[in-house]
mmCIF file of the C-alpha atoms, coordinates in Angstrom:
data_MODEL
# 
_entry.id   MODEL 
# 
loop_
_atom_site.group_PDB 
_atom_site.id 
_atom_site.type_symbol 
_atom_site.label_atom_id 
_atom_site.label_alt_id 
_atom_site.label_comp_id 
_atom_site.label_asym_id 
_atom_site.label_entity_id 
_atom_site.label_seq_id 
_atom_site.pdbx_PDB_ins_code 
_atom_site.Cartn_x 
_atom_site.Cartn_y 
_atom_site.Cartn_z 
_atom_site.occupancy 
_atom_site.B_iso_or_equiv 
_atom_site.pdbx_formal_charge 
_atom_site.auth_seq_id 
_atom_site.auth_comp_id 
_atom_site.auth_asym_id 
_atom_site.auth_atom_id 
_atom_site.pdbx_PDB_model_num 
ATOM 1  C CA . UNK A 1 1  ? 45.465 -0.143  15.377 1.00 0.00 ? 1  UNK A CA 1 
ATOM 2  C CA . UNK A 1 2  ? 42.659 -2.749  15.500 1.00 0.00 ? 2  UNK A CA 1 
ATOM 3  C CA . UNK A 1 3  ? 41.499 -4.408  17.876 1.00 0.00 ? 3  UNK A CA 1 
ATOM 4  C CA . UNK A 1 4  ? 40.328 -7.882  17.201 1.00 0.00 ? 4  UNK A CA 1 
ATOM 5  C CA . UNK A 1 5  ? 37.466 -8.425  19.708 1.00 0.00 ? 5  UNK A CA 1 
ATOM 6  C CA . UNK A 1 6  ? 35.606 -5.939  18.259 1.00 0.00 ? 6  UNK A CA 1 
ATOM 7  C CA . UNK A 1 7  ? 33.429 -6.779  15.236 1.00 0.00 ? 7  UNK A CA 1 
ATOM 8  C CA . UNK A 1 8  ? 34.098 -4.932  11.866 1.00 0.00 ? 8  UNK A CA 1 
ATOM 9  C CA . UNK A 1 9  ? 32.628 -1.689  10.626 1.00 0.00 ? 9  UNK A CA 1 
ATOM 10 C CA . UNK A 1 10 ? 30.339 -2.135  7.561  1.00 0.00 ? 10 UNK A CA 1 
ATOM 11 C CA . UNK A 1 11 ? 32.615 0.026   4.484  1.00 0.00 ? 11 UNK A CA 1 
ATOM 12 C CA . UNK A 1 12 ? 29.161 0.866   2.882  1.00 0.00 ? 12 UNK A CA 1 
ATOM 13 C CA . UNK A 1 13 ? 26.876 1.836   5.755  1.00 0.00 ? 13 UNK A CA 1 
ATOM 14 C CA . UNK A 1 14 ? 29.364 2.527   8.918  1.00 0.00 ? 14 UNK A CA 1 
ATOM 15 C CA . UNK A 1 15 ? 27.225 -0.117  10.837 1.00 0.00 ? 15 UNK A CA 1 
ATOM 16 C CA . UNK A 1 16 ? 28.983 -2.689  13.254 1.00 0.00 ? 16 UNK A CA 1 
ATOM 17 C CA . UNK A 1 17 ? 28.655 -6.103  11.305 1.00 0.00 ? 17 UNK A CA 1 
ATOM 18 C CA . UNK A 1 18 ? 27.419 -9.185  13.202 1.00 0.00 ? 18 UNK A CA 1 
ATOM 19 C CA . UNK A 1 19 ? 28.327 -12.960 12.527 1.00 0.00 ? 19 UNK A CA 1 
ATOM 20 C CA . UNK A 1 20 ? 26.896 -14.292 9.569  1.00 0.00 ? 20 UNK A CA 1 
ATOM 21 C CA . UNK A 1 21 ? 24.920 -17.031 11.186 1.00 0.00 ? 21 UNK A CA 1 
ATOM 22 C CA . UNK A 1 22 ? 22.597 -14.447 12.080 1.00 0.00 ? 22 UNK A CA 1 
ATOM 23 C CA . UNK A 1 23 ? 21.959 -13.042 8.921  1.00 0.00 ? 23 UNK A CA 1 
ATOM 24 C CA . UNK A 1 24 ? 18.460 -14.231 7.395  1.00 0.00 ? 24 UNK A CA 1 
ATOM 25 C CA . UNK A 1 25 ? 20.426 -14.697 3.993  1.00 0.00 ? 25 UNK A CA 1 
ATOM 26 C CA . UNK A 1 26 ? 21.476 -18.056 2.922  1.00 0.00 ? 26 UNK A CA 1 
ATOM 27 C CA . UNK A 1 27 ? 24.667 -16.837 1.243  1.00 0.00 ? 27 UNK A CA 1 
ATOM 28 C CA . UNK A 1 28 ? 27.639 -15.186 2.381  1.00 0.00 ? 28 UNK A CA 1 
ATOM 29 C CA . UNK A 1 29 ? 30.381 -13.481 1.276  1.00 0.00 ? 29 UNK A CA 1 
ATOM 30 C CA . UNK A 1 30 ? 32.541 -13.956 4.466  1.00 0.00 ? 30 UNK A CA 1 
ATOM 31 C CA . UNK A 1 31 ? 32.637 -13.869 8.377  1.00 0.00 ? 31 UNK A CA 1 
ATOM 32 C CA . UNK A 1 32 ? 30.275 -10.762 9.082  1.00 0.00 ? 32 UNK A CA 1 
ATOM 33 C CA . UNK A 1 33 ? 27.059 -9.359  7.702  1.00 0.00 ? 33 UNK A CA 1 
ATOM 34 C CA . UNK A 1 34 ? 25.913 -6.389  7.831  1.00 0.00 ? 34 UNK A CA 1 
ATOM 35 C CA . UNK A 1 35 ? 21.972 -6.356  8.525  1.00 0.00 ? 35 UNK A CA 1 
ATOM 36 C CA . UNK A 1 36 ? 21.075 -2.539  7.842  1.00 0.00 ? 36 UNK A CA 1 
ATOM 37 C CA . UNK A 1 37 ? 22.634 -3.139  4.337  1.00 0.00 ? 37 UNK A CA 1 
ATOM 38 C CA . UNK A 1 38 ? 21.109 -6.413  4.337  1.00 0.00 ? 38 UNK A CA 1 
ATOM 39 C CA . UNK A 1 39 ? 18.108 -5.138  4.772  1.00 0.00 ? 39 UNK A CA 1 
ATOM 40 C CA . UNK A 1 40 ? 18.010 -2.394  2.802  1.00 0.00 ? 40 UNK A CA 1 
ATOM 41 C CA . UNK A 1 41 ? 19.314 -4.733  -0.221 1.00 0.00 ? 41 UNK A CA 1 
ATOM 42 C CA . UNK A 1 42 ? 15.952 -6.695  0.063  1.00 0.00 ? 42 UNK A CA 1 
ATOM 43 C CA . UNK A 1 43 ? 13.829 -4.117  0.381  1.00 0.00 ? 43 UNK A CA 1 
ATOM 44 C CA . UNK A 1 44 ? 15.137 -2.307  -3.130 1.00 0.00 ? 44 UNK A CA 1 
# 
């Protein structure tokens, strides 16, 4: 069981996501980001 006031667990990485208005990307593909796989997307 989830609970929902808890943020999502990235599938890829196993990092807690954060709101997408803080990611430093301009597009999204939903709710959360992840910023470790964010991160590590930009730096390959």
């Amino acid at each position: 069981m989830r609970d929902d006031d808890r943020p999502p667990i990235c599938p890829r990485c196993g990092v807690t996501m954060v709101p997408a208005a803080l990611s430093a990307g301009d597009t999204h593909d939903g709710d959360w980001v992840c910023l470790e796989c964010e991160e590590l997307d930009e730096d390959e």
